[in-house]
RODO-2510 file (C-alpha; in nm, 4 decimals, decimal comma):
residues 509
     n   res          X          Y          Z
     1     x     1,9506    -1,9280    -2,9171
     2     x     1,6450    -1,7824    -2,7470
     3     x     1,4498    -1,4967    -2,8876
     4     x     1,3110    -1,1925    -2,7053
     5     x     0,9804    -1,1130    -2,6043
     6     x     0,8599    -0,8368    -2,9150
     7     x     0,4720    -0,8495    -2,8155
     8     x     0,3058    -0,7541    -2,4626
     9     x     0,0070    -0,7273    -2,4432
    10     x    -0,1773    -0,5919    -2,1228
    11     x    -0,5361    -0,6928    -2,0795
    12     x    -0,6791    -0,4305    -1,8407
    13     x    -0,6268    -0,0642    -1,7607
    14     x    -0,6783     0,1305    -1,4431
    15     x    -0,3833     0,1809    -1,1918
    16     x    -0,2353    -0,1683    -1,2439
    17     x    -0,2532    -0,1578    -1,6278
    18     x    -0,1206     0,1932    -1,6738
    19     x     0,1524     0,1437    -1,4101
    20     x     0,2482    -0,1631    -1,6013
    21     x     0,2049    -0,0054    -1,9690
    22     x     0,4275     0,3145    -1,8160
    23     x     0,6895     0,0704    -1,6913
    24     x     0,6997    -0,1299    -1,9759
    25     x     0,7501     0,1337    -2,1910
    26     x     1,0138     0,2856    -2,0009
    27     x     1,2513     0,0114    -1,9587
    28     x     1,1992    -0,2186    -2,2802
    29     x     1,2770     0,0995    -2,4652
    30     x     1,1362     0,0154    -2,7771
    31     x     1,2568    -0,3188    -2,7818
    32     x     0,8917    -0,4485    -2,7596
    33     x     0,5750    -0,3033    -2,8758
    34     x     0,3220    -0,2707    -2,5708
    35     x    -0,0730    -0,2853    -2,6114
    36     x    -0,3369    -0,2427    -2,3601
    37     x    -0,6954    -0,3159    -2,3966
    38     x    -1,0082    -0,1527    -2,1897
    39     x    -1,2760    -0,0764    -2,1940
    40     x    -1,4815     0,2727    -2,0973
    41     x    -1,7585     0,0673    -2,0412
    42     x    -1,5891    -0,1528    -1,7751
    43     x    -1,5814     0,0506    -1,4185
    44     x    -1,2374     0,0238    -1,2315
    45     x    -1,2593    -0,0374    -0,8296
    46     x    -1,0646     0,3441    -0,8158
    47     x    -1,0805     0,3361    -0,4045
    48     x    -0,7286     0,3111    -0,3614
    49     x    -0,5666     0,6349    -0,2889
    50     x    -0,3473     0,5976    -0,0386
    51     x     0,0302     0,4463    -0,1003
    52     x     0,3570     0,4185     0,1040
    53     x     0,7205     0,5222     0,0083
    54     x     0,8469     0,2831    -0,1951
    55     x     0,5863     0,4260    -0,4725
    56     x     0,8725     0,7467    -0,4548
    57     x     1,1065     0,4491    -0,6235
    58     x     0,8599     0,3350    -0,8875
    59     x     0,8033     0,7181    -0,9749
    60     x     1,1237     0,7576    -0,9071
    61     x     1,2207     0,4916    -1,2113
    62     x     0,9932     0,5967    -1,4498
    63     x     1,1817     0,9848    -1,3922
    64     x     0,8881     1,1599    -1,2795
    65     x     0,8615     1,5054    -1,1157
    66     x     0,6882     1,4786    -0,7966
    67     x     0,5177     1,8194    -0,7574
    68     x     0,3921     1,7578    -1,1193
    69     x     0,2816     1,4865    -1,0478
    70     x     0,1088     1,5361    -0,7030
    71     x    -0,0331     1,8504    -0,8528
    72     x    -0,1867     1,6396    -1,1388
    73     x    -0,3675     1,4033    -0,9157
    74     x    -0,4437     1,6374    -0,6517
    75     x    -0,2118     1,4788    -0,4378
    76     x    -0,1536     1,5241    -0,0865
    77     x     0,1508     1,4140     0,1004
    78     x     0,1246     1,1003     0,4088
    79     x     0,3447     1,0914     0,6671
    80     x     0,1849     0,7723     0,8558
    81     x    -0,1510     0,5792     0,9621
    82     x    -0,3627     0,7178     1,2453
    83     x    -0,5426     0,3881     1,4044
    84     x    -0,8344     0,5316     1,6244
    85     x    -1,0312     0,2454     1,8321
    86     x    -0,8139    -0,0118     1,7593
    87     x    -0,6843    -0,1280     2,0588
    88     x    -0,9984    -0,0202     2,3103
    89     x    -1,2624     0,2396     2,1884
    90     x    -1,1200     0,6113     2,2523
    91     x    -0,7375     0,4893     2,2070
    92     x    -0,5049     0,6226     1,9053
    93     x    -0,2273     0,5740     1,7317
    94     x    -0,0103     0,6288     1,4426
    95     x     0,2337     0,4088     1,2403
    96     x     0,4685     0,6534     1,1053
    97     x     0,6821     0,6167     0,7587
    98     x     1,0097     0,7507     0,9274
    99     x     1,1819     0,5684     1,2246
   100     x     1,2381     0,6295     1,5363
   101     x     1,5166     0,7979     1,7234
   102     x     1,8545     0,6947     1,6482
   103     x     2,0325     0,3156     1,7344
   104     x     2,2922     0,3890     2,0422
   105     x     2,6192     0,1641     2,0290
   106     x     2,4863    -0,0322     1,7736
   107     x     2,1785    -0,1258     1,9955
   108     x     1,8373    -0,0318     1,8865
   109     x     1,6733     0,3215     1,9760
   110     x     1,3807     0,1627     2,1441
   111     x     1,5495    -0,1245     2,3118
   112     x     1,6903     0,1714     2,6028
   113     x     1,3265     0,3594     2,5179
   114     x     1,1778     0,0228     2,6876
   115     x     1,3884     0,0229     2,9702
   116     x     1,3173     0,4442     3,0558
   117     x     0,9847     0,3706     3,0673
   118     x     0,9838     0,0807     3,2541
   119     x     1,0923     0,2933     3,5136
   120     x     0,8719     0,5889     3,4343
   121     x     1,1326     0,7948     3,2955
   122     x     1,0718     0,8140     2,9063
   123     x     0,8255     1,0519     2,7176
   124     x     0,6127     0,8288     2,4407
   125     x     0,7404     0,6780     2,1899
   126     x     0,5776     0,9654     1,9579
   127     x     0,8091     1,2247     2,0789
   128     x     1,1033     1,0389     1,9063
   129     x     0,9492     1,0376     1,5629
   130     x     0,9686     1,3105     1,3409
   131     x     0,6618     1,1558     1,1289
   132     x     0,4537     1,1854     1,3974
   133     x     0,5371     1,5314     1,5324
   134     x     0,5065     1,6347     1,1969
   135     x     0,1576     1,4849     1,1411
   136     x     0,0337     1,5751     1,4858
   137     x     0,0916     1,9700     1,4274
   138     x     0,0112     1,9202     1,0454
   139     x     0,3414     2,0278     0,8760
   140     x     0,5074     1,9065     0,5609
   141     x     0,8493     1,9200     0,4140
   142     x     1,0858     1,6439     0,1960
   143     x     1,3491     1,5344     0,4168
   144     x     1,7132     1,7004     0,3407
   145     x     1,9352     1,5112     0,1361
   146     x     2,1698     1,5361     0,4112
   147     x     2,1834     1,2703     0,6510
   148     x     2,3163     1,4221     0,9511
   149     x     1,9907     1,6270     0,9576
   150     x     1,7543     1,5089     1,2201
   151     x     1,4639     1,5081     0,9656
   152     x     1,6250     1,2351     0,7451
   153     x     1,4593     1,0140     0,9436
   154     x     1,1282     1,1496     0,8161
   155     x     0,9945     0,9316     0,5213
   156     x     0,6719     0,9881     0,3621
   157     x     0,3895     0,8696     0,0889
   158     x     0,1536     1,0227    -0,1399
   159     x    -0,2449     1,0279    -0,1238
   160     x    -0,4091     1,0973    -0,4534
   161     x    -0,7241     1,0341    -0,7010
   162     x    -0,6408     0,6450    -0,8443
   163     x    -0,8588     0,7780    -1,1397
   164     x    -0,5971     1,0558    -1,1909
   165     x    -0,2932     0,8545    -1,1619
   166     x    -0,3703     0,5989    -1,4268
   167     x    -0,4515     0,8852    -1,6694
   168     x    -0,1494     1,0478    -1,5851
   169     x     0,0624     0,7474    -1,6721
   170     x    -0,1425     0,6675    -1,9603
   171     x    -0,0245     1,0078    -2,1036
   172     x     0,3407     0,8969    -2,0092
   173     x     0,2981     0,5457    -2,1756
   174     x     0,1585     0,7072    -2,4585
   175     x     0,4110     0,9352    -2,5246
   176     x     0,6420     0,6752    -2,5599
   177     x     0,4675     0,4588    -2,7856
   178     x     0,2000     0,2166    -2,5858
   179     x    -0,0924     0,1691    -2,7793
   180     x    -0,4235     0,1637    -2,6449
   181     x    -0,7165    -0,0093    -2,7377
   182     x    -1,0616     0,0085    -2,6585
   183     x    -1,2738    -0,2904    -2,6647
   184     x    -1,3725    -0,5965    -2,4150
   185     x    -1,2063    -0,9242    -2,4265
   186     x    -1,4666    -1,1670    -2,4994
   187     x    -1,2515    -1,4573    -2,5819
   188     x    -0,8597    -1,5923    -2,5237
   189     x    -0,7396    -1,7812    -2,7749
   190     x    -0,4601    -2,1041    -2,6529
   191     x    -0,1770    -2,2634    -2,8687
   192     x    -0,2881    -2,6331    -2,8768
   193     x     0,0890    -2,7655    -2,8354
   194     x     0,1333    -2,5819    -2,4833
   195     x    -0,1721    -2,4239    -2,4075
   196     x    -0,0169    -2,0516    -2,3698
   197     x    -0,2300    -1,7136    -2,4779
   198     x    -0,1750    -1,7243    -2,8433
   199     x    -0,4419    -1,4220    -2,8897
   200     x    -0,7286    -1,2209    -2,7283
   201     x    -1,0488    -1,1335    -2,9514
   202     x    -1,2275    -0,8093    -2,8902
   203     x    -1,5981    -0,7984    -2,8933
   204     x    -1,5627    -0,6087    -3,1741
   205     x    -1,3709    -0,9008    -3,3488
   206     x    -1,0555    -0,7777    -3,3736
   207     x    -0,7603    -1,0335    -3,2530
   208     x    -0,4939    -0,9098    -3,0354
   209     x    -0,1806    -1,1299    -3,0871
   210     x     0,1013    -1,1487    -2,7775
   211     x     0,3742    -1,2864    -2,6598
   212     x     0,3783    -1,1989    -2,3042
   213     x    -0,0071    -1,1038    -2,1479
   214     x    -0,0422    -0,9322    -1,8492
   215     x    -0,3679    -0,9670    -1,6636
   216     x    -0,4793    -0,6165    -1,4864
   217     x    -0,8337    -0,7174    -1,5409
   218     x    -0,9575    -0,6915    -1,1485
   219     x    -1,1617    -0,9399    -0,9280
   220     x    -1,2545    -1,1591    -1,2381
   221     x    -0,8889    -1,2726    -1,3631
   222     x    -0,9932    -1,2901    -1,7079
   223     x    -0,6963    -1,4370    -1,8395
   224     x    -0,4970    -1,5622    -1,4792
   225     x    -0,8407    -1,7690    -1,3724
   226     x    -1,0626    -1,7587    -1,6902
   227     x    -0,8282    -1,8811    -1,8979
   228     x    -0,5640    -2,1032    -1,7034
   229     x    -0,8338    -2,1884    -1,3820
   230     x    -0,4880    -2,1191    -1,1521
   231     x    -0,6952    -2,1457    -0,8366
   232     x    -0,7656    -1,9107    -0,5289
   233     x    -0,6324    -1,9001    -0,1538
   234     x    -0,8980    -1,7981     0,0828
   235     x    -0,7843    -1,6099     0,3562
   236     x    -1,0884    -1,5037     0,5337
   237     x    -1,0926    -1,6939     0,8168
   238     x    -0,7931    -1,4304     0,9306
   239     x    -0,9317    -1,1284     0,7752
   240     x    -1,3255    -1,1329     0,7682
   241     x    -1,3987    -0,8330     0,6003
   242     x    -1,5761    -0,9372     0,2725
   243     x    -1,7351    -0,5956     0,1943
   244     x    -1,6648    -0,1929     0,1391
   245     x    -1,8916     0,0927     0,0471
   246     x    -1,7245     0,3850    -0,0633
   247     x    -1,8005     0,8230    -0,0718
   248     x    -1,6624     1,0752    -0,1651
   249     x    -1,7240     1,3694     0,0743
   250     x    -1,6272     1,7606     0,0735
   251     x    -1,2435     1,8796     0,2176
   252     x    -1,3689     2,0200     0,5732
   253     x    -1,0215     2,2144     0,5668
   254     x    -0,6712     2,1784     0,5126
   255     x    -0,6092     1,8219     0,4347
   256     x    -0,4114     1,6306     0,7057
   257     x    -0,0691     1,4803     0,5900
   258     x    -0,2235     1,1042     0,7418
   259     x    -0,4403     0,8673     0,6517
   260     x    -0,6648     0,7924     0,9499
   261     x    -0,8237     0,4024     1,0006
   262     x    -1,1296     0,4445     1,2629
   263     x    -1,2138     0,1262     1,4275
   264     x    -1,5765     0,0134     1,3832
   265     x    -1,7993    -0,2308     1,5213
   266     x    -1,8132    -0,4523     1,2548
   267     x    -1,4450    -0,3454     1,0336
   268     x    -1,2868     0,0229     0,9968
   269     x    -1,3269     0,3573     0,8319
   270     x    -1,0939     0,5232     0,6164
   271     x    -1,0247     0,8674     0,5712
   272     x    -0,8166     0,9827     0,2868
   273     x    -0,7417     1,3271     0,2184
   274     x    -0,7183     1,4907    -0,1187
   275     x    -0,6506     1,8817    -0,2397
   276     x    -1,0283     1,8378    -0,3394
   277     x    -1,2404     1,5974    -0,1592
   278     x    -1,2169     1,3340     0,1565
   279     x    -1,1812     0,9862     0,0535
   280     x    -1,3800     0,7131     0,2692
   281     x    -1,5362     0,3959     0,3327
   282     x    -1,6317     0,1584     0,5817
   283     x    -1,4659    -0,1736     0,5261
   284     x    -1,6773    -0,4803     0,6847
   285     x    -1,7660    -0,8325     0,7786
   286     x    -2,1204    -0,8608     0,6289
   287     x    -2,1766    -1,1578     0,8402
   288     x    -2,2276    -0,8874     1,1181
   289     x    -2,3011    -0,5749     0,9254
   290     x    -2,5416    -0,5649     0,6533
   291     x    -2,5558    -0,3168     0,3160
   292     x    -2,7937    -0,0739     0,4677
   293     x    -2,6367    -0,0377     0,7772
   294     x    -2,2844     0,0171     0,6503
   295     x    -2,3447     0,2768     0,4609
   296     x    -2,5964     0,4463     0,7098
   297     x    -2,2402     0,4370     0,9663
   298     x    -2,0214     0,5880     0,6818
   299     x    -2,2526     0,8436     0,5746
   300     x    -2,3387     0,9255     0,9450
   301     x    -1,9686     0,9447     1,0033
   302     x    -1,8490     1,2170     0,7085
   303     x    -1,6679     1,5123     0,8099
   304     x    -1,8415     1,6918     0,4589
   305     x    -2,1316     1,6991     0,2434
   306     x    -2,1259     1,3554     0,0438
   307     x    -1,9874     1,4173    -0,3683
   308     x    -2,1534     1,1323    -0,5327
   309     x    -2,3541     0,7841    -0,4917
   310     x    -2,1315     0,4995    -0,2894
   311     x    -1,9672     0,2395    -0,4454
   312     x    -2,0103    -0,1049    -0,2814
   313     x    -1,7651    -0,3811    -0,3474
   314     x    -1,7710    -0,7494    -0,2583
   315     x    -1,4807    -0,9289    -0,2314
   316     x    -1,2522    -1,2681    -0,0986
   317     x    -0,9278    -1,1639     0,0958
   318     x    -0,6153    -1,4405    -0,0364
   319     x    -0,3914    -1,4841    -0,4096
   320     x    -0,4364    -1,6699    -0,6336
   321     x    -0,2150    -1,9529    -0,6014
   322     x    -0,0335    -1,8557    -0,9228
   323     x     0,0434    -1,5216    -1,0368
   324     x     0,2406    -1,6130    -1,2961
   325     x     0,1107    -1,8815    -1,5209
   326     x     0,2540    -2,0173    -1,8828
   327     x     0,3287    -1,6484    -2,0274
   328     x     0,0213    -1,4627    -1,8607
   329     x     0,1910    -1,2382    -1,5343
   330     x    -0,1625    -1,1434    -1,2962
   331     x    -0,1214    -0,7942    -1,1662
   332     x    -0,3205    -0,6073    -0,8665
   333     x    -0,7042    -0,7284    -0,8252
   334     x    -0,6600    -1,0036    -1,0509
   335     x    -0,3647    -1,1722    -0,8711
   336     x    -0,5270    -1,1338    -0,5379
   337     x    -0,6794    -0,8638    -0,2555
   338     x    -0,5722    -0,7734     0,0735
   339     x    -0,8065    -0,4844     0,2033
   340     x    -0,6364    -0,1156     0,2070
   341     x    -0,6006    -0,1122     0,6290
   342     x    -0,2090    -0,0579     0,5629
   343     x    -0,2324     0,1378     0,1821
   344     x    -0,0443    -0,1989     0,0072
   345     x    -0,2745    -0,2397    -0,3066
   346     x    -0,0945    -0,0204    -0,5704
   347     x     0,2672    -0,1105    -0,3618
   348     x     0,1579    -0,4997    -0,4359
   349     x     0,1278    -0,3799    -0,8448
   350     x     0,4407    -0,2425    -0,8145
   351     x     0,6425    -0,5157    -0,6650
   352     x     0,4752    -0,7263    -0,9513
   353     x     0,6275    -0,5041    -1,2084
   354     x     0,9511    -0,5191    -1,0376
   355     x     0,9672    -0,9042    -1,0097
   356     x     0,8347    -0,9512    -1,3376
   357     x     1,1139    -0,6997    -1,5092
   358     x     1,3886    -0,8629    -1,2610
   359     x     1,2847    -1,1882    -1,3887
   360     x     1,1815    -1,1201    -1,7805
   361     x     1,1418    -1,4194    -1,9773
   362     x     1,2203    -1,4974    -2,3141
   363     x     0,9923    -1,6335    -2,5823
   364     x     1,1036    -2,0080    -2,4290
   365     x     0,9173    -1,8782    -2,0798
   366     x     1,1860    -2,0819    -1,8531
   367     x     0,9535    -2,2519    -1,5727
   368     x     1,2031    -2,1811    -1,2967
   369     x     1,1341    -1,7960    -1,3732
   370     x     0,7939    -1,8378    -1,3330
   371     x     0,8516    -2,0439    -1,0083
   372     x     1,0500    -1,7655    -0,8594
   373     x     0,8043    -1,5177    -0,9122
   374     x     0,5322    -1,6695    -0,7461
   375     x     0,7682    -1,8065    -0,4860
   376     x     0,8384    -1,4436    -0,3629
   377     x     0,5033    -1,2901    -0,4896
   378     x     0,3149    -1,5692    -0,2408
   379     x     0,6033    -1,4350     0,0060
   380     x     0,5218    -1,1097     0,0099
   381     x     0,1617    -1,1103     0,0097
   382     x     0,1858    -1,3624     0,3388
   383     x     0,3587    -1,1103     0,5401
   384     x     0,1649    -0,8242     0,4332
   385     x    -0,0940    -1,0438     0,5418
   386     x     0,0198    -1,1483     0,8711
   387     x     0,0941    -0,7309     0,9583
   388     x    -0,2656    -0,7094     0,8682
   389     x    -0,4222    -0,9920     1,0823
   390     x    -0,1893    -0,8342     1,3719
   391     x    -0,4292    -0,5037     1,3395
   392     x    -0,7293    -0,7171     1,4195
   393     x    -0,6055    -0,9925     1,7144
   394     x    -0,4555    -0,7726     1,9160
   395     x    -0,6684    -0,5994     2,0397
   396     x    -0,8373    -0,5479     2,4020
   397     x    -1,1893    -0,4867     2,1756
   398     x    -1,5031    -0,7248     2,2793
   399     x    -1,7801    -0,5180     2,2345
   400     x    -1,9229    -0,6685     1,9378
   401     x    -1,9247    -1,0306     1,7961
   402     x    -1,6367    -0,9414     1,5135
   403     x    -1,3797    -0,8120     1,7651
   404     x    -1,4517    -1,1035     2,0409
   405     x    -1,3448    -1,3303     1,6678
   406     x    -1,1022    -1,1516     1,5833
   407     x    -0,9329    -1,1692     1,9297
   408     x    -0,9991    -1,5355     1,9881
   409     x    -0,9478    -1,6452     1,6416
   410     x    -0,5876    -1,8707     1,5620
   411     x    -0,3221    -1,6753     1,3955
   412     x    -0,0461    -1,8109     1,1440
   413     x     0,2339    -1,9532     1,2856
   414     x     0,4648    -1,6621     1,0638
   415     x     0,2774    -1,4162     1,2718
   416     x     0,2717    -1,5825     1,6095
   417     x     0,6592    -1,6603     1,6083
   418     x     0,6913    -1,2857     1,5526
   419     x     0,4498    -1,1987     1,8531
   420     x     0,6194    -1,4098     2,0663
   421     x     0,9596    -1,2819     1,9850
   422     x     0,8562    -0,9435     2,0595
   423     x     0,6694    -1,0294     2,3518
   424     x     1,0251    -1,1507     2,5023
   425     x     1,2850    -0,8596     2,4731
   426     x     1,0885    -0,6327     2,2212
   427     x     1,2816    -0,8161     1,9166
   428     x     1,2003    -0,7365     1,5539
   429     x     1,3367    -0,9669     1,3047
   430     x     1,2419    -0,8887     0,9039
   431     x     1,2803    -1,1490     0,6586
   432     x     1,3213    -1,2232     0,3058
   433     x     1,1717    -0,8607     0,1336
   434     x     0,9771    -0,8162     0,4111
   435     x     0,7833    -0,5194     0,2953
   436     x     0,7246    -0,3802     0,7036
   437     x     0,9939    -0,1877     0,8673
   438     x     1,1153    -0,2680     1,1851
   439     x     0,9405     0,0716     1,2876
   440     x     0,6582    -0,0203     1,1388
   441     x     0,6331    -0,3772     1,3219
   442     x     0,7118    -0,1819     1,6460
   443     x     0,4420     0,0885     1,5591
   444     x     0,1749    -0,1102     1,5747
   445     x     0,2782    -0,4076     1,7862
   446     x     0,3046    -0,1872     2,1055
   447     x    -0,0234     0,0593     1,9303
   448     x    -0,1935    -0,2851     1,9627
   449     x    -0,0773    -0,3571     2,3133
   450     x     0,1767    -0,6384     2,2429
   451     x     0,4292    -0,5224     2,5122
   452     x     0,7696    -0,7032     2,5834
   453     x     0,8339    -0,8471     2,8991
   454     x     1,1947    -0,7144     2,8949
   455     x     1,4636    -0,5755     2,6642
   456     x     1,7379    -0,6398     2,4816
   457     x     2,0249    -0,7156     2,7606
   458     x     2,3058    -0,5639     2,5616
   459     x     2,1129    -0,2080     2,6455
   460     x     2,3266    -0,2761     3,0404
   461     x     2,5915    -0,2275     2,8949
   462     x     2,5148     0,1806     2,8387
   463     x     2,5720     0,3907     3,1349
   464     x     2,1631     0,4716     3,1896
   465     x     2,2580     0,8407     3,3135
   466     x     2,4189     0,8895     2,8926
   467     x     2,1180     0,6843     2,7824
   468     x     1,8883     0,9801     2,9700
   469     x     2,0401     1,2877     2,8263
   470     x     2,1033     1,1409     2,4469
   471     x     1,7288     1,0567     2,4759
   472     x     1,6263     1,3907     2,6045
   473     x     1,8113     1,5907     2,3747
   474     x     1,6771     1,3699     2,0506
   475     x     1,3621     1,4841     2,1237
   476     x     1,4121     1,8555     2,1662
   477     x     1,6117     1,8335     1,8476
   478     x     1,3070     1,6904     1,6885
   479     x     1,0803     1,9043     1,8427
   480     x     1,2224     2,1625     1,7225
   481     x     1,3154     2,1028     1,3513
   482     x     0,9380     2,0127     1,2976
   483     x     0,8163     2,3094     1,4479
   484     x     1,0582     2,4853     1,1674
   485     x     0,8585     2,2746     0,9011
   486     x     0,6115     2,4845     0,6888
   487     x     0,2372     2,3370     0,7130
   488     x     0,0959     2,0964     0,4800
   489     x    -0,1454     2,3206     0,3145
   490     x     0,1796     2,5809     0,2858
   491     x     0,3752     2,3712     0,1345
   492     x     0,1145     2,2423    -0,1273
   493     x     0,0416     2,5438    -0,2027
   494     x     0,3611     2,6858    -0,3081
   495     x     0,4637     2,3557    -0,4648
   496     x     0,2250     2,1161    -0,6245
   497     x    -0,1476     2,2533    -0,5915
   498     x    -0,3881     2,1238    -0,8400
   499     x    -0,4941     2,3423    -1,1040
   500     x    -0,7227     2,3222    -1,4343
   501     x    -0,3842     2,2157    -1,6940
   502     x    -0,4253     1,8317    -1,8228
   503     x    -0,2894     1,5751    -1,6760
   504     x     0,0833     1,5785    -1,8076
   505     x     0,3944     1,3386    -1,7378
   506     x     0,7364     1,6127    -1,6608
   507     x     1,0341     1,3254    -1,6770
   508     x     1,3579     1,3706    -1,6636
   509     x     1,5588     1,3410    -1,9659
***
């Protein structure tokens, strides 16, 4: 009879470790003690502040309050990406969390939406999205539980200080009995019959025993690559960028309830906005951009006075090309990056956690478990990838030597099947946990100027004059339940503003 797993031991804090050690202690309930090892002297990346909804589930799990615990980041709420410069210098647009409109006889909202404006008789596509009305006039509100309200179809993410959220889950975790140890791993011990983890030492010389390791560790993979040399995927001939610099700058004003993505010469800007500060950074291909000049672009690109030095970061886009490997489970940085254009990077820990806790071994670590998991982590990180590469070849852009590659370059087939499908009828098809919406594939498909040639035919079988007036009154009914919404900063304020108290994890009992 097998025997269950009584020892994990996670190698690594920051957001990845602490959402693992929070998990872990949530739903093993005691059944297995949990240790995580870091170090104060180790720097975490920390960039990442911007998620989208499915991190409402993962709080959601764990039985956290939400205003608690956007207040104890200094939260703000996202309803969407604003792409500026994407498609041509001067154009915008914004992928929104909610959906648009509502489907009509079982046919698609936007299928009869493409055949009104063929014939010049539909607003935007914007005025059928309550996300984007929303974000556009700066207002905030959860969407009713009820779903016959016209802003159910609102959905909506969090930004917040990385550095804030791991301490706020480390207060969870420890609360319900993870231990924490401080110390670097300076060697990983194997068991000579099968060559799993049998131990970690500290520098310190202390030896960590485990059963299960988790590797949140970052770039370097200490256990994942150091120890088990489980090999790397290279993805930058799709996605170039190889390089960030990061600052901090002063809140101008009221935050905005978006993320914004500004198209640069040589990669994009982000703008991230807190209670307390601006978060951004100029992502980039240093093949055409070099150090100095990156951060001479961000800095000459703040909308406040800067808060501290930048941070620069190198790194490889691709996975490794195993995640899970003997009984060590790889977690954020150190099973792979994909650059923050679309917010995935704490989404990507997440779906670890789930797989790994949907798939939880025993102490005889059945191979087909770990096949699974990196059959759908590998997956999932390929069509992330593909929505990602989409950003960067389509685009009408040739002012500068990265854009004229990134238009020319050759795409995956995944990605060009999909292209090509929507290019036909304005088809969306999502596969196996597909992470992207349907809205969000047709968000940024036509944002990026991928426009279908026709529609879907089944939209001839509506009488056009009761396609006209459903449409017409959809958006006043939008327009107006957004303008009822209170603003952002309103609704921060009365709910969830930061204030001096420790960090503190409210759960439900």
């Amino acid at each position: 009879m097998s025997e269950r797993i009584r020892q994990v031991v996670i190698v690594g804090g920051g957001t990845a470790g602490w959402m693992a050690a929070a998990a872990m202690s949530r739903l093993l309930r005691g059944g297995a003690s949990v240790t995580l090892i870091e170090s104060e002297a180790i720097g975490t990346v920390g960039v990442g502040e911007a998620t989208i909804p499915p991190i409402q589930t993962f709080n959601a799990m764990l039985g956290i309050n939400e205003n608690d615990f956007v207040a104890a980041t200094r939260g703000t709420f996202k309803l969407g990406i604003e792409f500026v410069n994407w498609l041509r210098p001067g154009d915008r647009y914004i992928h929104p969390f909610g959906s648009y409109g509502a489907d009509l006889e079982a046919i698609k909202f936007h299928q009869f939406w493409l055949k009104l404006r063929r014939a010049g008789e539909a607003p935007p596509l914007d005025e059928f999205s309550t996300c984007v009305l929303a974000a556009r006039r700066g207002r905030f509100a959860p969407p009713p539980p009820r779903a016959d309200s016209v802003l159910s179809t609102l959905g909506y993410a969090y930004h917040f200080d990385a550095g804030l959220y791991a301490r706020f889950l480390r207060a969870y975790a420890e609360t319900r009995g993870v231990v924490r140890l401080e110390g670097k791993v300076v060697d990983v011990g194997l068991r000579g019959e099968d060559g799993f983890i049998e131990a970690v030492t500290l520098d310190d010389g202390r030896r960590v025993e485990g059963e299960l390791f988790i590797d949140c560790s970052g770039f370097r993979g200490l256990l994942i690559e150091g120890a088990f040399t489980t090999g790397y995927e290279d993805w930058s001939r799709w996605l170039p960028c190889n390089r960030a610099v990061a600052v901090p700058c002063a809140q101008p004003g009221a935050p905005l309830p978006y993320t914004r993505a500004t198209a640069r010469p040589a990669g994009w800007q982000w703008r991230i906005p807190l209670q307390h500060r601006l978060g951004n950074g100029y992502v980039y291909a240093s093949e055409h951009l070099s150090d100095e000049e990156a951060l001479r672009t961000l800095l000459g690109n703040l909308d406040g006075a800067p808060l501290a030095d930048p941070n620069f970061l190198r790194f490889t886009t691709g996975r490794r090309r195993k995640a899970w490997s003997r009984n060590c489970v790889s977690l954020g940085l150190a099973s792979g990056f994909l650059e923050p254009l679309e917010s995935t990077s704490i989404h990507l820990i997440q779906t670890g956690i789930s797989k790994l806790l949907a798939l939880f071994p025993d102490r005889d670590f059945n191979p087909v478990l770990e096949a699974e998991y990196n059959r759908l982590t590998a997956l999932q990180l390929e069509q992330v990838r593909d929505f990602l590469i989409l950003h960067y070849h389509a685009t009408e852009r040739d002012d500068s030597a990265f854009w004229r590659r990134c238009r020319t370059m050759e795409i995956p087939d995944s990605l060009a099947r999909k292209m090509e499908l929507f290019r036909a009828n304005g088809r969306v098809f999502r596969h196996e946990d597909d992470l992207f919406t349907e809205t969000s594939w047709l968000a940024v498909m036509l944002g990026q100027g991928v426009e279908p040639a026709a529609w879907d035919p089944l939209v001839e079988t509506v009488e056009l004059d009761s396609v006209r007036h459903t449409l017409g009154r959809m958006a006043q009914v939008m327009r107006t339940a957004v303008e009822a919404m209170p603003t952002h900063a309103d609704y921060i304020a009365r709910h969830c503003a930061a204030d001096a108290r420790p960090p503190r994890a409210a759960v439900a009992q």
